[in-house]
NUMI-561931 format. One line per field, with one value per residue: residue number from 1; z negated, x, y of N, C-alpha, C, CB in turn. Coordinates in steps of 0.02 Angstrom, whole numbers, always signed. Last residue first. Glycine has a CB too. Example, Ala and Ser with C-alpha at 12.3 -4.5 7.8 and 13.67 -1.06 7.14 Angstrom:
# residues 2
seq <- [2|1]
n_c3 <- [-354|-390]
n_c1 <- [+642|+660]
n_c2 <- [-112|-284]
ca_c3 <- [-357|-390]
ca_c1 <- [+684|+615]
ca_c2 <- [-53|-225]
c_c3 <- [-394|-390]
c_c1 <- [+645|+660]
c_c2 <- [+2|-165]
cb_c3 <- [-286|-452]
cb_c1 <- [+704|+565]
cb_c2 <- [-30|-224]
# end
This chain:
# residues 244
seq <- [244|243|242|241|240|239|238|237|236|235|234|233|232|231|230|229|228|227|226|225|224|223|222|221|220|219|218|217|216|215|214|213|212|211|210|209|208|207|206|205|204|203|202|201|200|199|198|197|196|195|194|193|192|191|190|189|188|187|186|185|184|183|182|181|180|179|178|177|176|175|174|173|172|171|170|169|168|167|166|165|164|163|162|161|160|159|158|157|156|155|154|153|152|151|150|149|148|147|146|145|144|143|142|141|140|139|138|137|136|135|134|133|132|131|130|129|128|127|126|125|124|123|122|121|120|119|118|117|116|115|114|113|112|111|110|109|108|107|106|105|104|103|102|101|100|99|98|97|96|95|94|93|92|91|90|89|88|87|86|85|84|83|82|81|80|79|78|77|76|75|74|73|72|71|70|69|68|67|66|65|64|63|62|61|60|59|58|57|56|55|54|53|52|51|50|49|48|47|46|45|44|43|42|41|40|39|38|37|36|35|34|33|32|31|30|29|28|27|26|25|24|23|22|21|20|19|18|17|16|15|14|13|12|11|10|9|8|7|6|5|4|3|2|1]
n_c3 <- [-378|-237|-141|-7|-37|-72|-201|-258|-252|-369|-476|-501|-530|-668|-730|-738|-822|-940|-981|-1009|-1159|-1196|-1217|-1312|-1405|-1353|-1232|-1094|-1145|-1207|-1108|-947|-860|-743|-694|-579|-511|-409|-324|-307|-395|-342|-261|-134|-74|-233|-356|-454|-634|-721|-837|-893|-988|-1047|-1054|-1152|-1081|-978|-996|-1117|-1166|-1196|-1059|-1064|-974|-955|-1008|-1142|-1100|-1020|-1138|-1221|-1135|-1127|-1276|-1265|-1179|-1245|-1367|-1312|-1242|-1310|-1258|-1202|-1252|-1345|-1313|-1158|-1079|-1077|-956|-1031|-959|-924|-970|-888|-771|-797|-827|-725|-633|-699|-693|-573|-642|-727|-793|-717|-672|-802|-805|-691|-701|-825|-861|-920|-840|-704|-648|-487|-338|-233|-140|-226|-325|-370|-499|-572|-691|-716|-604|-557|-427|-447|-332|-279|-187|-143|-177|-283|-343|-465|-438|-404|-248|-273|-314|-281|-344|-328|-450|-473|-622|-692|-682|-692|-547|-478|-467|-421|-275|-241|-258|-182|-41|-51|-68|+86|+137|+32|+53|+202|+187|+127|+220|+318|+254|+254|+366|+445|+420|+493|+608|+649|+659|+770|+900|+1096|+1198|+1319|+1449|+1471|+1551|+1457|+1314|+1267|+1121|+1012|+884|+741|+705|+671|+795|+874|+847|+893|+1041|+1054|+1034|+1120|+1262|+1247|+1248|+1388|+1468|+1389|+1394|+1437|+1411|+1519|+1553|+1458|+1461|+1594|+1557|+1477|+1531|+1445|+1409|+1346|+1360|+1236|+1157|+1212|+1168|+1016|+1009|+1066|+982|+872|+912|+886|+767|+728]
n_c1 <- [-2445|-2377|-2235|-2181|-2042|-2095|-2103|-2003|-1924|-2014|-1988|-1836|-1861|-1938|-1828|-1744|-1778|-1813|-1694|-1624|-1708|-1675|-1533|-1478|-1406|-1304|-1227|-1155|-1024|-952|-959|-975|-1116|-1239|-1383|-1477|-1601|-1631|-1724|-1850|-1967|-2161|-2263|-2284|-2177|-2054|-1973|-1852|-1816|-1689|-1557|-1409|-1235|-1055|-906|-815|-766|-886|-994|-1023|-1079|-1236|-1354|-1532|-1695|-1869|-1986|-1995|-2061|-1945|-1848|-1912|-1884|-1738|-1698|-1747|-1651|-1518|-1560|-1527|-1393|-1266|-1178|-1146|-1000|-949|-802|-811|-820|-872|-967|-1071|-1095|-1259|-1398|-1424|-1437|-1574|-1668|-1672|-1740|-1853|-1918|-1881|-1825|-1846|-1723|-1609|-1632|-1603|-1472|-1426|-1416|-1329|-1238|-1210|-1274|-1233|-1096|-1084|-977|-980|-1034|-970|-896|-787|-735|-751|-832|-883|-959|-987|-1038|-1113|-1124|-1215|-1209|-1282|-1274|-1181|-1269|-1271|-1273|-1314|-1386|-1401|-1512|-1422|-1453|-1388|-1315|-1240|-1165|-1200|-1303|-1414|-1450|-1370|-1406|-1527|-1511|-1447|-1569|-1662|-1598|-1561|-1672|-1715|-1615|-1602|-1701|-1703|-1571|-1656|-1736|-1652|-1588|-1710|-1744|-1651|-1703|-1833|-1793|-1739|-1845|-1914|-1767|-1699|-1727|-1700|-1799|-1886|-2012|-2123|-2058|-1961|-1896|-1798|-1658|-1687|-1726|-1658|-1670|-1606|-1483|-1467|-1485|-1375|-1260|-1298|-1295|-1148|-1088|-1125|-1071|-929|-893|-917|-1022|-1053|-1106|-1206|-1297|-1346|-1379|-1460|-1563|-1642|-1752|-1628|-1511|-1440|-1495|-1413|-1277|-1265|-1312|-1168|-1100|-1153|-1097|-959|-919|-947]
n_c2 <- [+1074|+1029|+1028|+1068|+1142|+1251|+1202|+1190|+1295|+1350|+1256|+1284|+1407|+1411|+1332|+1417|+1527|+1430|+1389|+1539|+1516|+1396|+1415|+1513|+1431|+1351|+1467|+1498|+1546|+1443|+1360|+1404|+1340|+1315|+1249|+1163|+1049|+894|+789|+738|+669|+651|+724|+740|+831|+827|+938|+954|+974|+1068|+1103|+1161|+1131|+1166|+1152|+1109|+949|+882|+797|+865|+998|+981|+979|+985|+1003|+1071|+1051|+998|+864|+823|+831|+738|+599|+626|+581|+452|+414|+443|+381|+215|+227|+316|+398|+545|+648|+722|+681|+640|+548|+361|+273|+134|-51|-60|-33|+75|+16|-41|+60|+124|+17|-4|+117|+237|+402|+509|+501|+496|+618|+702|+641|+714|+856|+870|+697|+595|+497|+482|+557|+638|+677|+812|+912|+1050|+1121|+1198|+1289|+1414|+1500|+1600|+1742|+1837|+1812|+1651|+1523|+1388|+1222|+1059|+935|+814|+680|+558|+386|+249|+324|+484|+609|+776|+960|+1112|+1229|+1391|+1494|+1660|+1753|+1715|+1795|+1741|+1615|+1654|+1672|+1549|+1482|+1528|+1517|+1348|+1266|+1231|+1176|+1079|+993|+966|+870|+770|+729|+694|+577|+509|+479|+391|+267|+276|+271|+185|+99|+122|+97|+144|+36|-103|-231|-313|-278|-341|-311|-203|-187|-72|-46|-71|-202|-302|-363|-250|-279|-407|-398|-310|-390|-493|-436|-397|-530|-544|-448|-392|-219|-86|+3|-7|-132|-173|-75|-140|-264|-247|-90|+33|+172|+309|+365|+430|+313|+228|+279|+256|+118|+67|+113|+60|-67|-45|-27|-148]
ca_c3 <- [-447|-260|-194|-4|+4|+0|-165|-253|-227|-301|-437|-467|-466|-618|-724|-700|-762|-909|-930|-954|-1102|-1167|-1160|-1226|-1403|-1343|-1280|-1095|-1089|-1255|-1168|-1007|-874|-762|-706|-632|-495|-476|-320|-271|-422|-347|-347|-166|-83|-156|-348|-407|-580|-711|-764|-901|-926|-1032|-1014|-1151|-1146|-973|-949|-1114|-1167|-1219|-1072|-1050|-995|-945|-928|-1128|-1134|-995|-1071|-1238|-1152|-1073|-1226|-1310|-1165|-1186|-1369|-1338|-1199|-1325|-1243|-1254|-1215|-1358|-1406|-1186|-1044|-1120|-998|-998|-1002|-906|-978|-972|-774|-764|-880|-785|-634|-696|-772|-606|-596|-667|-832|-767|-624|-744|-859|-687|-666|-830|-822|-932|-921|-710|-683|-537|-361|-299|-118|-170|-346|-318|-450|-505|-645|-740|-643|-615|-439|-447|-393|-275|-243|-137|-126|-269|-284|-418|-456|-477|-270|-215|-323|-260|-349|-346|-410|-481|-564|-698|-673|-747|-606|-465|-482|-477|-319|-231|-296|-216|-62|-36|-113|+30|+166|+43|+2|+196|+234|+108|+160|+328|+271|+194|+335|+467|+410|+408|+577|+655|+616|+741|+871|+1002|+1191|+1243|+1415|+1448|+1567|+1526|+1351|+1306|+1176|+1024|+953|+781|+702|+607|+735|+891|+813|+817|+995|+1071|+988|+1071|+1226|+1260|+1196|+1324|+1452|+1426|+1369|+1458|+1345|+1482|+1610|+1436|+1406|+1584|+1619|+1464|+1513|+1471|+1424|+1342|+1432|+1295|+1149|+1224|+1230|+1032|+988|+1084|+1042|+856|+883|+985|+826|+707]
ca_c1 <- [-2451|-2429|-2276|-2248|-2068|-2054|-2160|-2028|-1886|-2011|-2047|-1877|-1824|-1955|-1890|-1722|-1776|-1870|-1721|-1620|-1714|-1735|-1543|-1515|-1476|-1376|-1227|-1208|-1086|-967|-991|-935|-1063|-1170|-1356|-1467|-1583|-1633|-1688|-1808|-1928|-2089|-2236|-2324|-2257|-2081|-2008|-1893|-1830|-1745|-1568|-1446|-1276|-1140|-935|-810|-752|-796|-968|-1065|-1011|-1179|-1306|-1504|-1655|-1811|-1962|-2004|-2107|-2013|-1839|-1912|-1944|-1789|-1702|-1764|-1713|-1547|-1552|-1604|-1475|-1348|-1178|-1212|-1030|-994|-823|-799|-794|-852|-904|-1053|-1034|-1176|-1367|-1424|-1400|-1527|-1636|-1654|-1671|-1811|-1885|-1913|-1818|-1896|-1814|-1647|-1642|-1664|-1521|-1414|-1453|-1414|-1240|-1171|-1295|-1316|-1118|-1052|-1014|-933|-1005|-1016|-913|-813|-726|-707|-823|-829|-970|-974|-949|-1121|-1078|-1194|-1184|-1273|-1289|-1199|-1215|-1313|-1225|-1314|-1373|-1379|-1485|-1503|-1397|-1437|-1304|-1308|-1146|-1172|-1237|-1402|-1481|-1349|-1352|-1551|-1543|-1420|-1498|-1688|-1611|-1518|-1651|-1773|-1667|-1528|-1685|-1735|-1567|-1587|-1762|-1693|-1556|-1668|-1789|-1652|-1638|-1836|-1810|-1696|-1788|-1934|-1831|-1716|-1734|-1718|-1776|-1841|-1953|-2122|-2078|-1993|-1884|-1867|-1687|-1649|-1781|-1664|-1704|-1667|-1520|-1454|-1521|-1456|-1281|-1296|-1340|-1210|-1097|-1158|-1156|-954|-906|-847|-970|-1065|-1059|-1144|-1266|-1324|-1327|-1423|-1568|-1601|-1758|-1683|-1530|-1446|-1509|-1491|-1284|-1273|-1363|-1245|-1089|-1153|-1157|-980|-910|-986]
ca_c2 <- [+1033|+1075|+1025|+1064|+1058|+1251|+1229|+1106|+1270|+1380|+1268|+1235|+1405|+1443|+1309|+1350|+1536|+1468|+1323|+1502|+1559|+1415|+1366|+1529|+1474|+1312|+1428|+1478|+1596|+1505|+1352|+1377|+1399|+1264|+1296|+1194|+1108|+949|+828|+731|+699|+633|+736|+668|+843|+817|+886|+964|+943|+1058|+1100|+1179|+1157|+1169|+1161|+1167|+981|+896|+796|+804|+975|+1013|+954|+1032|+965|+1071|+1056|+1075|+921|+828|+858|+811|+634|+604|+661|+520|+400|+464|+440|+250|+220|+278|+329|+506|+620|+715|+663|+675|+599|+430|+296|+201|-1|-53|-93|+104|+78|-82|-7|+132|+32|-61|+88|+160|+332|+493|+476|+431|+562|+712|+628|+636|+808|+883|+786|+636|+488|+518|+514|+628|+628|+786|+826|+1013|+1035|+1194|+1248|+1412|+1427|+1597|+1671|+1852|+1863|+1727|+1539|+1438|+1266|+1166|+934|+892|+695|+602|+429|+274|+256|+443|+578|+707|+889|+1058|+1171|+1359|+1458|+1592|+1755|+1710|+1819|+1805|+1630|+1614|+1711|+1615|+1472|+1529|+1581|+1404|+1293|+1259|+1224|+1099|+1018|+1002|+933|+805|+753|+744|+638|+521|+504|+453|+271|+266|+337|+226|+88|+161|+97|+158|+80|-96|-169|-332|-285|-351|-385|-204|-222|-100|-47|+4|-159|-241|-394|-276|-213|-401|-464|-284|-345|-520|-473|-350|-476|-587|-458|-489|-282|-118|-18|+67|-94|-204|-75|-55|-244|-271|-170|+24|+111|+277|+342|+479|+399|+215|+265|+312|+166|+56|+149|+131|-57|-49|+25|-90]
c_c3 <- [-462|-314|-203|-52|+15|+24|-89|-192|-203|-261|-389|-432|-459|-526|-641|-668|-712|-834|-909|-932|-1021|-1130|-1162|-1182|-1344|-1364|-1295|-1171|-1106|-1202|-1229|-1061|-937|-790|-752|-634|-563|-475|-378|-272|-337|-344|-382|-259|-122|-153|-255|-354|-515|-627|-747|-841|-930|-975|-1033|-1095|-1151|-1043|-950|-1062|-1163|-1205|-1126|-1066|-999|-976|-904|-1046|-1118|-1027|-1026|-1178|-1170|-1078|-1165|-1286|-1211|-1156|-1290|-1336|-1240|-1282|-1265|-1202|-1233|-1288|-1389|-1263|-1097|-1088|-1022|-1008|-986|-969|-977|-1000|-859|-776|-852|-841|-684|-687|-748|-638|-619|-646|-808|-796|-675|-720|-834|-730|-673|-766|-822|-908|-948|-801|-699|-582|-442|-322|-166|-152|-292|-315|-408|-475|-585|-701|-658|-670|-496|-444|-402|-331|-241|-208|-113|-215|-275|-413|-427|-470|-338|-257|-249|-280|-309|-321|-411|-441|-558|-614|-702|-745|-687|-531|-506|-505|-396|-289|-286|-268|-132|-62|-101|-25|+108|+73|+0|+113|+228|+116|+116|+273|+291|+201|+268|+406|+387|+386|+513|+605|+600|+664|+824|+976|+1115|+1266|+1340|+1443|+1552|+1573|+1417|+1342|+1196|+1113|+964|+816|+713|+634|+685|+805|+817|+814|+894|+1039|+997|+1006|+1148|+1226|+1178|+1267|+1402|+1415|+1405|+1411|+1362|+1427|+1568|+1504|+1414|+1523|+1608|+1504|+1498|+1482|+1464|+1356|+1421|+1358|+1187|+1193|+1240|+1128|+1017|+1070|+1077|+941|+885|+978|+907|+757]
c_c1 <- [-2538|-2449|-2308|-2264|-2116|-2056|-2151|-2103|-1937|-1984|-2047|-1930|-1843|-1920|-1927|-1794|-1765|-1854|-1783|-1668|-1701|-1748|-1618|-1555|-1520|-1429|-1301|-1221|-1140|-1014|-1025|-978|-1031|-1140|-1311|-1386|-1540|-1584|-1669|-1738|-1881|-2023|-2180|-2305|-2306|-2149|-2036|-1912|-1848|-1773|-1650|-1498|-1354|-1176|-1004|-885|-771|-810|-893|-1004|-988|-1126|-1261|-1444|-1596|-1751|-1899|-1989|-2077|-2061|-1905|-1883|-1953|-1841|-1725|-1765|-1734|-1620|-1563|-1619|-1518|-1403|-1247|-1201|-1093|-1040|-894|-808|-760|-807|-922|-1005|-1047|-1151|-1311|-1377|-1384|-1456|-1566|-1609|-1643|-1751|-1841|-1892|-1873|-1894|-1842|-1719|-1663|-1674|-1598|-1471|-1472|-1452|-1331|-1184|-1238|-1292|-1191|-1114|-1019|-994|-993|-985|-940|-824|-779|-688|-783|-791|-897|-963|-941|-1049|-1088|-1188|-1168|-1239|-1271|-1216|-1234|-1249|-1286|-1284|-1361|-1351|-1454|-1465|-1445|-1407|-1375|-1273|-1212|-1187|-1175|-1317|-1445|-1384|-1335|-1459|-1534|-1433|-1447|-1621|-1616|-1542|-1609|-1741|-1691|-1578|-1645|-1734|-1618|-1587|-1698|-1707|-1590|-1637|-1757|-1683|-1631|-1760|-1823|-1735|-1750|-1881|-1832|-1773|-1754|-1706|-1771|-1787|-1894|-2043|-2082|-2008|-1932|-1841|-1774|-1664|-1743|-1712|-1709|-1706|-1572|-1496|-1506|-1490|-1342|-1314|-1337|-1255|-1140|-1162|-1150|-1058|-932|-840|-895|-1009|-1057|-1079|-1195|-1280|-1267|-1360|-1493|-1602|-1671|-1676|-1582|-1505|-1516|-1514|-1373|-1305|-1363|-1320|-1163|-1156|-1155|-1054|-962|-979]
c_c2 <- [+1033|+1042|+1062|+1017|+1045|+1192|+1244|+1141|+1209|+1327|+1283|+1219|+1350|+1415|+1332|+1319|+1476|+1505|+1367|+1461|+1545|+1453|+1375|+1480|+1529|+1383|+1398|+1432|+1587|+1573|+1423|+1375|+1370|+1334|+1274|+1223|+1138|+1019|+863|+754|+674|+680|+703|+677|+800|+820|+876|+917|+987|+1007|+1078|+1170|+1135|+1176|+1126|+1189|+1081|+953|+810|+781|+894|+972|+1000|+950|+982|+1023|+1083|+1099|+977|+862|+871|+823|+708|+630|+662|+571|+452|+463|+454|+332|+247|+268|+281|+436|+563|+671|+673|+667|+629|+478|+349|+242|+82|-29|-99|+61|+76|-41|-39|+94|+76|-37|+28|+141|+274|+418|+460|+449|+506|+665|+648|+619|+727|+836|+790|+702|+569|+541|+547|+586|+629|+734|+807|+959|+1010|+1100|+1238|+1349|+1451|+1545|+1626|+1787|+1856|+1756|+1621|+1487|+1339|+1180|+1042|+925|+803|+646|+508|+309|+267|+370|+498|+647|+823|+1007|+1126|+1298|+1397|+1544|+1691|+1750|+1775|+1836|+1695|+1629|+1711|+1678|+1520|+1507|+1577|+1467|+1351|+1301|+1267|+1202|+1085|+1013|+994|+863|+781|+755|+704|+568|+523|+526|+349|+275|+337|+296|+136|+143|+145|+158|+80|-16|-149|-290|-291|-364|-403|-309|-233|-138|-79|-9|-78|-205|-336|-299|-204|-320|-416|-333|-316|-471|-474|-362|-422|-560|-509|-449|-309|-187|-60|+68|-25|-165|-114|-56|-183|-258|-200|-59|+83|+211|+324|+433|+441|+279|+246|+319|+239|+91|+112|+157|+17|-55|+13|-33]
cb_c3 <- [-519|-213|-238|+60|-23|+0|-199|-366|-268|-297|-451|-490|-459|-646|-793|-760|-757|-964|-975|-958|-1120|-1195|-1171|-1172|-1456|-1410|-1331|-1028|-1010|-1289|-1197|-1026|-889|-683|-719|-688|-473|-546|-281|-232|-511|-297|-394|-122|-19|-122|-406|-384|-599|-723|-733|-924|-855|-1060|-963|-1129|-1157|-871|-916|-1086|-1229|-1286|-1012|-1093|-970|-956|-892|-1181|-1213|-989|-1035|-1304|-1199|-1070|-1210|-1359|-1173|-1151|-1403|-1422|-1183|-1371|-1278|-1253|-1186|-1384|-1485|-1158|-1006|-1186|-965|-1003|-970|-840|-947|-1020|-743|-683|-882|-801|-578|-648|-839|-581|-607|-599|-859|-842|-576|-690|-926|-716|-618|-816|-706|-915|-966|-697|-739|-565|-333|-371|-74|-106|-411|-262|-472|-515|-616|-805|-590|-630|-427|-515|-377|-233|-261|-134|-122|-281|-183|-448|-406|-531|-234|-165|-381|-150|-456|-322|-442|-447|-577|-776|-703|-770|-590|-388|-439|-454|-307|-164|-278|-201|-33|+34|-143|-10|+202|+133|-25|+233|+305|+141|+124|+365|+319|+174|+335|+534|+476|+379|+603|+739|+639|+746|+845|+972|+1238|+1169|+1438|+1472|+1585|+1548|+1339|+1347|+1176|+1021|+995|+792|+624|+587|+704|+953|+827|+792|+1015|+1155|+982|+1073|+1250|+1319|+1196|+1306|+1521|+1324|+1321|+1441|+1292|+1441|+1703|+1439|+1357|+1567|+1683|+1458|+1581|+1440|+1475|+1378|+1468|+1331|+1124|+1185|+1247|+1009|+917|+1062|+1085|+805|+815|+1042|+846|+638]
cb_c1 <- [-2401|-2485|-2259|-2273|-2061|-1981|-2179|-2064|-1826|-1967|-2081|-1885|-1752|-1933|-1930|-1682|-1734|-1892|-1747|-1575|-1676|-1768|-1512|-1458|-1463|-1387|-1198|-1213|-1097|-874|-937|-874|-1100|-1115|-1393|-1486|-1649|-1606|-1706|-1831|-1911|-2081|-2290|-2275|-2287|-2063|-2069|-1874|-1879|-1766|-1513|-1427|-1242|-1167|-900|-729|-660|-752|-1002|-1158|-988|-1180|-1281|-1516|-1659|-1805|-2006|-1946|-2117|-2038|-1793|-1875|-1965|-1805|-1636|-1728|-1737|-1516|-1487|-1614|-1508|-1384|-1113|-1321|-984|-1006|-788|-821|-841|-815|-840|-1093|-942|-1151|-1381|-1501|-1449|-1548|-1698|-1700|-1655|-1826|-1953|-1921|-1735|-1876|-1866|-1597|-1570|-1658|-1498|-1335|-1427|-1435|-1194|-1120|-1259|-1413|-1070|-1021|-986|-905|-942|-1031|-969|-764|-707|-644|-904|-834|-1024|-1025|-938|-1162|-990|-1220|-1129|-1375|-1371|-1157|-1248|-1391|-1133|-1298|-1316|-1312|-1522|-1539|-1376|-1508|-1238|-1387|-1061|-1216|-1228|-1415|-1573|-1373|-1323|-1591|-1600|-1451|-1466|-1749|-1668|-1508|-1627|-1814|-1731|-1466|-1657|-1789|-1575|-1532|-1804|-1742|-1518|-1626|-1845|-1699|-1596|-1867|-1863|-1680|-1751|-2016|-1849|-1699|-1765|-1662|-1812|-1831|-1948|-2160|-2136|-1954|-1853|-1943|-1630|-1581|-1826|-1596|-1662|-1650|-1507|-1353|-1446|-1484|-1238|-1237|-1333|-1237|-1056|-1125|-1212|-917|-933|-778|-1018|-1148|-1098|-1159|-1312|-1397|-1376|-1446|-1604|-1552|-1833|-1727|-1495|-1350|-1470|-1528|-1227|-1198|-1357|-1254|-1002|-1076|-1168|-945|-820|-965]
cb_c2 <- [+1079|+1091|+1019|+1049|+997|+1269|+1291|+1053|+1263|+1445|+1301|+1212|+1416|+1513|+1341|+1288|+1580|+1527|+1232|+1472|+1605|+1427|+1284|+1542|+1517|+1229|+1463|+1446|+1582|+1540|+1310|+1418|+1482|+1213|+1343|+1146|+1147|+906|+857|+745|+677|+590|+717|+572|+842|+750|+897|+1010|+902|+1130|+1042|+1226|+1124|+1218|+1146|+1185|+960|+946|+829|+810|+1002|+1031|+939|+1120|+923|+1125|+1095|+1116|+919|+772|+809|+839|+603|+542|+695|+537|+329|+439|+458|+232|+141|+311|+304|+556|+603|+777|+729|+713|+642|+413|+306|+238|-22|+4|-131|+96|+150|-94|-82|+137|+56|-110|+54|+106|+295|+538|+508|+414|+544|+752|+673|+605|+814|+981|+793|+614|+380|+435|+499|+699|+567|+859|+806|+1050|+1018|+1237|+1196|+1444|+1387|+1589|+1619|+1896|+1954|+1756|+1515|+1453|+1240|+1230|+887|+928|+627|+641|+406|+243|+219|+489|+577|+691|+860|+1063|+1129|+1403|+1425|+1553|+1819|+1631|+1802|+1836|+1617|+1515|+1700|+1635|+1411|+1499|+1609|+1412|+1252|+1194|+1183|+1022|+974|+986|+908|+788|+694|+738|+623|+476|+461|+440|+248|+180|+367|+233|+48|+158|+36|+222|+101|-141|-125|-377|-264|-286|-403|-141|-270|-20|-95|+31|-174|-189|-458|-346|-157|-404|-576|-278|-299|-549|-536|-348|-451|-644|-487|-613|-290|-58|-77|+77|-86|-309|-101|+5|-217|-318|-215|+57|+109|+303|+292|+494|+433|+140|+203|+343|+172|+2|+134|+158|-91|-135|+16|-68]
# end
């Protein structure tokens, strides 16, 4: 894997290169050379010139690539608008993407006045247990839904929701009032409060919401709030170039 990587990274800087080059660069048998330009070739990272039998990075690289950009440009988009959004419930903001069955905390930002003091960026956490996650299950393709709902799910907490059906339930009322909220679902004492955002085509990329103890953020706000969550999403899905 290493000497694959040093091959990608090395046709980055030199472009068209031929076997020679790669294998006097890496201090490897040209055969090896061969062998790994044969393999990234087939995946489709390198491209190979017929005439001269040159490789140089493919378009592989960019469907790889296209994920992290769309990351990166979440991350773009939300910053002011979670800053903001913090500062107005005064509670603590996070958007989250989802990453294989887990959605992943991609920003976080915490008002002076916000009770929270941890620090969740990078923190992986369960879809069936957190506002985002339950966001991600509605949107997702039912197959993988299903597929997810099917596992054992663990219990965090007395009220954590182990019912596929109920989750699916709240799936739906999440989509009527556009928002989706958590009581104490995740860790004992702690609510939260979150809404989609969406990519230029209307796909759910991302979610956005709002995390405070229990007795801050109790359920008779949670309209109020999901009306400002709401709002930040929008903004946040309009920087990507949604247009509803």
């Amino acid at each position: 894997m290493d000497r694959a990587v040093s091959v990608l990274e090395f046709l980055s800087v030199t472009g068209w290169s031929g076997v020679t080059q790669v294998a006097k660069e890496l201090g490897i048998h040209k055969s090896t050379a061969y062998r790994l330009l044969t393999t990234l070739r087939n995946r489709g990272l390198v491209e190979q010139d017929t005439s001269t039998e040159k490789y140089r990075l493919g378009f592989g690289l960019v469907l790889l690539a296209s994920s992290v950009t769309a990351d990166l440009d979440v991350v773009r988009c939300s910053r002011a608008v979670c800053d903001r959004l913090a500062q107005r419930t005064r509670e603590t903001v996070t958007v989250a993407v989802l990453e294989g069955d887990d959605a992943i905390i991609l920003y976080q930002s915490a008002s002076r006045f916000s009770a929270l003091s941890v620090d969740w960026s990078g923190r992986h956490t369960p879809l069936h247990a957190t506002v985002a996650g339950k966001i991600f299950l509605h949107y997702m393709p039912e197959d993988q839904r299903r597929r997810i709902l099917a596992e054992p799910l663990e219990s965090y907490t007395r009220n954590t929701i182990l019912d596929p059906d109920l989750l699916e339930k709240q799936g739906r009322a999440g989509e009527k009032a556009g928002y989706w909220h958590t009581v104490e679902e995740l860790e004992t004492g702690l609510n939260a409060v979150g809404a989609p955002i969406h990519d230029p085509g209307g796909g759910v990329v991302a979610a956005v919401g709002v995390s405070a103890p229990a007795f801050r953020l109790p359920e008779e706000v949670f309209e109020e709030v999901g009306e400002h969550v709401r709002e930040a999403a929008a903004e946040i899905s309009s920087c990507l170039g949604f247009r509803e």
